[in-house]
DRENTORKOL-3810 file (N, C-alpha, C; in nm, 4 decimals):
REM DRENTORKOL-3810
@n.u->0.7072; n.v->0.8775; n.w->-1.8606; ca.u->0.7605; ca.v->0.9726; ca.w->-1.7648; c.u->0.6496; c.v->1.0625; c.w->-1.7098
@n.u->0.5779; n.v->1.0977; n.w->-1.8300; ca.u->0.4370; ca.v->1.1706; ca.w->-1.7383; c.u->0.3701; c.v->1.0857; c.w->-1.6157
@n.u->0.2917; n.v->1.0015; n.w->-1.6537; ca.u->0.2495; ca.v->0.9015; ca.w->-1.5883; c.u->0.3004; c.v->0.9152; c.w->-1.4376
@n.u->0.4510; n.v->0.9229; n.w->-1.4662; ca.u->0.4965; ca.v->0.9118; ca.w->-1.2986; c.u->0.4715; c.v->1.0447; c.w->-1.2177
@n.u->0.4895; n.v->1.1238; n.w->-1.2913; ca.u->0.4522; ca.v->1.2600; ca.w->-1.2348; c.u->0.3236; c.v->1.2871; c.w->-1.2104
@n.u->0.2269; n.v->1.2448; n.w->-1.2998; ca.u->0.0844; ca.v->1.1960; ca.w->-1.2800; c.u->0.0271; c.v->1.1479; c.w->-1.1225
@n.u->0.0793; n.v->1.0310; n.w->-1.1311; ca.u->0.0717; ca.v->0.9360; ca.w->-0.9936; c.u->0.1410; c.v->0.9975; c.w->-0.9011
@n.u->0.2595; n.v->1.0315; n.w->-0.8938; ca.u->0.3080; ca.v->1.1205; ca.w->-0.7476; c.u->0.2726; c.v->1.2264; c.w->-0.7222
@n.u->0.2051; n.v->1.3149; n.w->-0.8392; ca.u->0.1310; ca.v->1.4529; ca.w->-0.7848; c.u->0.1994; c.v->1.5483; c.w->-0.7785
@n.u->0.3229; n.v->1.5660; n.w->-0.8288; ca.u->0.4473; ca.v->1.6207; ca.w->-0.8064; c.u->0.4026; c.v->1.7855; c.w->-0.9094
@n.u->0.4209; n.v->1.8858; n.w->-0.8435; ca.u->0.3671; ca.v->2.0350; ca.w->-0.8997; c.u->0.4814; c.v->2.0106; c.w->-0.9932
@n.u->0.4819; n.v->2.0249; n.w->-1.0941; ca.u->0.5886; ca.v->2.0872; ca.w->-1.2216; c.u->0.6941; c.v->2.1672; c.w->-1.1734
@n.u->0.6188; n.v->2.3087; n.w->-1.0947; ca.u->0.7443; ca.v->2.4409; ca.w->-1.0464; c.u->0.7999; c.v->2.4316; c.w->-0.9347
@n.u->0.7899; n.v->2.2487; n.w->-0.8879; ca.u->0.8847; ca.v->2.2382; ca.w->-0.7606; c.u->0.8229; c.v->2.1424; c.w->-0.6577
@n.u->0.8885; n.v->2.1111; n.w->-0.6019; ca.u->0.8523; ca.v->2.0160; ca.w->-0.4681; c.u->0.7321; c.v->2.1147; c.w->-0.3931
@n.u->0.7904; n.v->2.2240; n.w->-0.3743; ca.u->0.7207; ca.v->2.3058; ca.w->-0.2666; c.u->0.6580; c.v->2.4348; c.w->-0.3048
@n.u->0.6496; n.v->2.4347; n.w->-0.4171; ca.u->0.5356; ca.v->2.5766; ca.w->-0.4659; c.u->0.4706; c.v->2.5366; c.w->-0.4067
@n.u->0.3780; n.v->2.4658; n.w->-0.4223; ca.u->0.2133; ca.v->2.5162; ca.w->-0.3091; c.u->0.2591; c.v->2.5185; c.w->-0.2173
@n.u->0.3515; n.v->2.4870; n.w->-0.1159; ca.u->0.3477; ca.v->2.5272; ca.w->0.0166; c.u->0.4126; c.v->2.6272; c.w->0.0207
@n.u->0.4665; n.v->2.7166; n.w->-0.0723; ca.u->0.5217; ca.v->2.8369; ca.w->-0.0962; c.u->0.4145; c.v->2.9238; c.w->-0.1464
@n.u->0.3534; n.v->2.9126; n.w->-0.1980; ca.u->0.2063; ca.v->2.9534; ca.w->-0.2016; c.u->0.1085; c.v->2.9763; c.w->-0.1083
@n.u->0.0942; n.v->2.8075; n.w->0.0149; ca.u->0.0506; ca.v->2.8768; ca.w->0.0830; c.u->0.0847; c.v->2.9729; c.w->0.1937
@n.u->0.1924; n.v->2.9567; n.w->0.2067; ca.u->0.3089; ca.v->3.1061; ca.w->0.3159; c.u->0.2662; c.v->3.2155; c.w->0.2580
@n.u->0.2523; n.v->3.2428; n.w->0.0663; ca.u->0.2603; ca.v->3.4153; ca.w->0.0693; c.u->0.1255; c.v->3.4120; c.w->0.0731
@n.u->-0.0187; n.v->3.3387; n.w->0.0426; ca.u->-0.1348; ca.v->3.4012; ca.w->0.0634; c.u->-0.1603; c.v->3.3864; c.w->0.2218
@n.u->-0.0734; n.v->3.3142; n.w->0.3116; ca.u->-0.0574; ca.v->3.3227; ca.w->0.4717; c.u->-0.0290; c.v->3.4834; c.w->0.5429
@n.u->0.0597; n.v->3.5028; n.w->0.4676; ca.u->0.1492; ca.v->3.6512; ca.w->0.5042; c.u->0.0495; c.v->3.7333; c.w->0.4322
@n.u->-0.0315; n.v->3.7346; n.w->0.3514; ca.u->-0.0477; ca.v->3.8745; ca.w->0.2817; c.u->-0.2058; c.v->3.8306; c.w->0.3461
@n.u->-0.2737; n.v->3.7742; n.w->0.3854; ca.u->-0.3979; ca.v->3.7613; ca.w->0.4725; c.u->-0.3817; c.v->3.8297; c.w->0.5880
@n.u->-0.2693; n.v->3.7795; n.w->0.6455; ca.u->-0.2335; ca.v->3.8697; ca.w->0.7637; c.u->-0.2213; c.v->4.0188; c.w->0.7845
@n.u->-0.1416; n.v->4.0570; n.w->0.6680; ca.u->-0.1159; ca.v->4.1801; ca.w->0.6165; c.u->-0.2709; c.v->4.2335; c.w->0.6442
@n.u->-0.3914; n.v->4.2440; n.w->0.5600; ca.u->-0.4790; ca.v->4.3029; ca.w->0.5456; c.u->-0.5135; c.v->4.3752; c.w->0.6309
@n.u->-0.5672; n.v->4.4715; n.w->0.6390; ca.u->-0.5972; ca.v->4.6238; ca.w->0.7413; c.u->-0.7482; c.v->4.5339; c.w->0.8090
@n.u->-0.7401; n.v->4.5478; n.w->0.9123; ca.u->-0.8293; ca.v->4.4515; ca.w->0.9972; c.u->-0.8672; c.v->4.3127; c.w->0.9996
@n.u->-0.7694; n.v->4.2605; n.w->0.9644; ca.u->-0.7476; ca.v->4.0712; ca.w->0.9253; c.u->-0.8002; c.v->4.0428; c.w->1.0542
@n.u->-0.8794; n.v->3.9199; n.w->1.0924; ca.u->-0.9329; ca.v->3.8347; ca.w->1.2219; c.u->-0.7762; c.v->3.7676; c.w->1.2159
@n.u->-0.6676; n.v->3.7834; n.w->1.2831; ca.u->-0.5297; ca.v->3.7188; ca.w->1.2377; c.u->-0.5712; c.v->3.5495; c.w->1.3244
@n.u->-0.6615; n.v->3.5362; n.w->1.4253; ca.u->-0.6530; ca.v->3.4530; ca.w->1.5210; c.u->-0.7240; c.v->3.3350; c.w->1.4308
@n.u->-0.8431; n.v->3.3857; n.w->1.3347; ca.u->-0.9425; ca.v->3.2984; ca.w->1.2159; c.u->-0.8158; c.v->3.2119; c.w->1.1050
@n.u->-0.7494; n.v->3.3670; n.w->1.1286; ca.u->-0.6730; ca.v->3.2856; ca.w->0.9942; c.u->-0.5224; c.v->3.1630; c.w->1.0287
@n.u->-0.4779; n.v->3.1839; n.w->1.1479; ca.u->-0.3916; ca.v->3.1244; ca.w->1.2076; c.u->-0.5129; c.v->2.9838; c.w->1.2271
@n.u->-0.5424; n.v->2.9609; n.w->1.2955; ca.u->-0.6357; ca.v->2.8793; ca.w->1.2671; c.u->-0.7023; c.v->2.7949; c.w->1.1477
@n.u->-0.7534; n.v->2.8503; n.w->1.0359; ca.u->-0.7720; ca.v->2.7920; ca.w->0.9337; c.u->-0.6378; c.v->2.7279; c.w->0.8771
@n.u->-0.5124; n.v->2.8132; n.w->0.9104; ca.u->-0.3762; ca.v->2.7416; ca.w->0.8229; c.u->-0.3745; c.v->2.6317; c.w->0.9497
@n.u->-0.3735; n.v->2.5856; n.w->1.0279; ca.u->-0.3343; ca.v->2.4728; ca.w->1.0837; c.u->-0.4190; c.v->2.3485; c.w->1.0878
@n.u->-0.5328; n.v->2.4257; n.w->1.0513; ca.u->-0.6107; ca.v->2.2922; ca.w->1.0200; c.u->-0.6008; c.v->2.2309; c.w->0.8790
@n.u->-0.5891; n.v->2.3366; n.w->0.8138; ca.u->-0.5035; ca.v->2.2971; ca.w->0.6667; c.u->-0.3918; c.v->2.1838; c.w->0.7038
@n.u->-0.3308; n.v->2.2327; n.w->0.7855; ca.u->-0.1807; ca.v->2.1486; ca.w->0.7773; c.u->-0.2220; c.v->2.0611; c.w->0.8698
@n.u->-0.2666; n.v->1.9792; n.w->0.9318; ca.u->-0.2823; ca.v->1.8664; ca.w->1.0107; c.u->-0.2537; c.v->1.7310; c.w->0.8945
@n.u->-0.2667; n.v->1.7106; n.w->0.8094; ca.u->-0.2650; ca.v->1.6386; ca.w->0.6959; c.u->-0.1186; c.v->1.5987; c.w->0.6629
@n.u->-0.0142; n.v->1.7517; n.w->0.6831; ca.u->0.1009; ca.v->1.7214; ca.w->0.6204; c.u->0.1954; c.v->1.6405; c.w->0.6808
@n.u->0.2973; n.v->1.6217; n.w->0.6536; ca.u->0.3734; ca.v->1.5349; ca.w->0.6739; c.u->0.5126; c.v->1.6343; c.w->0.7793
@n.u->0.5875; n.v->1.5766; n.w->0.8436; ca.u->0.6343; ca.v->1.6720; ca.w->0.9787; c.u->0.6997; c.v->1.7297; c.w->0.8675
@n.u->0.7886; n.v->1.6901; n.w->0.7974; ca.u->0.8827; ca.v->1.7522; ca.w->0.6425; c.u->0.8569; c.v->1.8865; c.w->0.6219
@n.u->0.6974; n.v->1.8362; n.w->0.5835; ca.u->0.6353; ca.v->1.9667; ca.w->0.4985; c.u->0.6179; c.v->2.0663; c.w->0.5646
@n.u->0.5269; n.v->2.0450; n.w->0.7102; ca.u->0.5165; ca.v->2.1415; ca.w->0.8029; c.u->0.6212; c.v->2.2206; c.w->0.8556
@n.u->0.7713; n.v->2.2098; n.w->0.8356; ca.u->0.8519; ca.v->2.2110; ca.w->0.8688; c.u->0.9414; c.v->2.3505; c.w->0.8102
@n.u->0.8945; n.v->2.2834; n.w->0.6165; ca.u->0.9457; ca.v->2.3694; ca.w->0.5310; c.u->0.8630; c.v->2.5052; c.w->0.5372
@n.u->0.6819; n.v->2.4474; n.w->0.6018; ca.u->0.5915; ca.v->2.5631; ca.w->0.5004; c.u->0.6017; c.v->2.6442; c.w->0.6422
@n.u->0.7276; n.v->2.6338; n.w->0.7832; ca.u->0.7241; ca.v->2.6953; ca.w->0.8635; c.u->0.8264; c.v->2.8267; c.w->0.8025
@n.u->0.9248; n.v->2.7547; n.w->0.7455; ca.u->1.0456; ca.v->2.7870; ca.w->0.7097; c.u->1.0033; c.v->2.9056; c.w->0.5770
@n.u->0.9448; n.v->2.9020; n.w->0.5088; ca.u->0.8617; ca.v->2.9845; ca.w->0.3934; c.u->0.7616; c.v->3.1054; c.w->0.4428
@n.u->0.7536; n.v->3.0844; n.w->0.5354; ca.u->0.6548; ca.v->3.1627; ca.w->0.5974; c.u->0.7728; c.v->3.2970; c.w->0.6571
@n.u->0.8229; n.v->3.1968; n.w->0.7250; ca.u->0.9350; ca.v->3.2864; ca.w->0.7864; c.u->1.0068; c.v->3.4326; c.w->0.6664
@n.u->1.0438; n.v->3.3166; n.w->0.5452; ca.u->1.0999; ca.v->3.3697; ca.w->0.4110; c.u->1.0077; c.v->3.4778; c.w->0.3649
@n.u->0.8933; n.v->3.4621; n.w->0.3738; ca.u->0.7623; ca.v->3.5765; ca.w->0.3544; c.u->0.7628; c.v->3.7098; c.w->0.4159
@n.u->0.7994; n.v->3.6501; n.w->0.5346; ca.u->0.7643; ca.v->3.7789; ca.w->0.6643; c.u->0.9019; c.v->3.8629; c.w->0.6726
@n.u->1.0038; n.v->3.7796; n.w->0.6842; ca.u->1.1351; ca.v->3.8441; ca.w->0.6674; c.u->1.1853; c.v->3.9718; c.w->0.5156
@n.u->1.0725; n.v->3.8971; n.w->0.4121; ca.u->1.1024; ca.v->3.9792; ca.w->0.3106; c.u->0.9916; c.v->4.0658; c.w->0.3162
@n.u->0.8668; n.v->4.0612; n.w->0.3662; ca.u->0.7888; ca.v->4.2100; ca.w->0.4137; c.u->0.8926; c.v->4.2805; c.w->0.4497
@n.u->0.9073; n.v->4.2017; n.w->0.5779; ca.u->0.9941; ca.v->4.3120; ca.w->0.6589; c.u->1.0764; c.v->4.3950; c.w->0.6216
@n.u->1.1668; n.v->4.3738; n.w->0.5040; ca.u->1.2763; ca.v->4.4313; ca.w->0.4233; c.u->1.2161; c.v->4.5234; c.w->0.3456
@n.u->1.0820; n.v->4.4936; n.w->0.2954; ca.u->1.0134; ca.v->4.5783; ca.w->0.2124; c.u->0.9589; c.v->4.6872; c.w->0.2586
@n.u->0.9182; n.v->4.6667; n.w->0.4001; ca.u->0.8435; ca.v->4.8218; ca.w->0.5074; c.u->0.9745; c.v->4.8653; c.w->0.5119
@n.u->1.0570; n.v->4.8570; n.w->0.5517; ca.u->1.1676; ca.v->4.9241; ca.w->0.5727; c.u->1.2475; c.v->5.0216; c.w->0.4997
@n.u->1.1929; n.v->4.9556; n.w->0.3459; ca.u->1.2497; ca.v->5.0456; ca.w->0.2189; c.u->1.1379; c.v->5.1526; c.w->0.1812
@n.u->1.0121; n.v->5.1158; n.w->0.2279; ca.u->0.9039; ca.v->5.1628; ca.w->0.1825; c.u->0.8589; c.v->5.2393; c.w->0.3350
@n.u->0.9029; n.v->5.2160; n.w->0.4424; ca.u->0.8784; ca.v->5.3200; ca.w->0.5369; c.u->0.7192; c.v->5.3502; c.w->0.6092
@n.u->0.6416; n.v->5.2625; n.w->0.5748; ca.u->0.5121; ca.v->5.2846; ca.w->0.5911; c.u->0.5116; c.v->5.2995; c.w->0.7668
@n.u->0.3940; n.v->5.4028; n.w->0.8128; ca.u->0.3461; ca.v->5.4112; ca.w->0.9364; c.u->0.2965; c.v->5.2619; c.w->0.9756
@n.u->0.1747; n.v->5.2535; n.w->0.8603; ca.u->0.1002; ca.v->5.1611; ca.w->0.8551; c.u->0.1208; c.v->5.0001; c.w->0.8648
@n.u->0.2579; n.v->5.0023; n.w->0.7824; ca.u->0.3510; ca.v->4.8779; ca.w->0.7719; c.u->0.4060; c.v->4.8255; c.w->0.8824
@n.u->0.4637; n.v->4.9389; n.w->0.9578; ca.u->0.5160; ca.v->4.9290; ca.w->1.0738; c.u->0.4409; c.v->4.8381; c.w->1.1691
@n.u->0.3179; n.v->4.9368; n.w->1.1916; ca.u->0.2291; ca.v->4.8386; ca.w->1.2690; c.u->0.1846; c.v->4.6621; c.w->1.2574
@n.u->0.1534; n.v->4.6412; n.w->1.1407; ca.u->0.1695; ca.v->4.5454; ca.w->1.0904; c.u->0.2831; c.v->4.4329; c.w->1.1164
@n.u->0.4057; n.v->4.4856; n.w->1.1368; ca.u->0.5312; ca.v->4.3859; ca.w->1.1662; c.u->0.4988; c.v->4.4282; c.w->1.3251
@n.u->0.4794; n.v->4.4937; n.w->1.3933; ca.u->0.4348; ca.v->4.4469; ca.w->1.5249; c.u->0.3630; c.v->4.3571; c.w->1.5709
@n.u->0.2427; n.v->4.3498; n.w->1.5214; ca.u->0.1202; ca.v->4.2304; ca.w->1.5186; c.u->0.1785; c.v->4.1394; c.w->1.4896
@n.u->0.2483; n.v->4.1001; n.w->1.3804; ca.u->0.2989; ca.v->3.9633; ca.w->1.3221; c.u->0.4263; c.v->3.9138; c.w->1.4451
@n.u->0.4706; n.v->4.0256; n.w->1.5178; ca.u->0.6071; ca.v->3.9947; ca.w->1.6062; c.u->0.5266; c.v->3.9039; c.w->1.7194
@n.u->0.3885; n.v->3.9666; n.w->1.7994; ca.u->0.3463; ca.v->3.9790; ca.w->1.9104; c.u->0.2810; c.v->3.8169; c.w->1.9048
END
């Protein structure tokens, strides 16, 4: 039974942790107080040229799940700073 999991490559904590992985270090790169956002949008798509339409699909969908739950989080947390931040990410 290992073996098969071996050969398919399959992460242990799920189909899609790493691509859930890569959404929150996506979102929280962005986040950073003077992020190049245009470098990093960029580096994730050349990342993803590889994947499969599926995947690209989901790690659109996760991303979304990322930003939506910032969003919930400035809101409770009220930041000036935050604020700005979900503007950039809107624009």
């Amino acid at each position: 039974m290992q073996e098969i999991k071996r050969r398919s490559n399959l992460c242990p904590c799920g189909r899609y942790h790493m691509l859930d992985k890569i959404a929150y270090d996506y979102v929280t790169a962005l986040r950073k107080q003077g992020a190049n956002i245009a470098k990093i949008k960029y580096e994730l798509s050349e990342k993803v040229k590889k994947y499969s339409e599926i995947d690209k699909e989901k790690l659109r969908e996760l991303i979304q799940k990322w930003l939506t739950r910032l969003q919930q989080k400035l809101k409770k947390v009220g930041k000036v700073g935050g604020q700005l931040f979900y503007t950039v990410i809107q624009s």
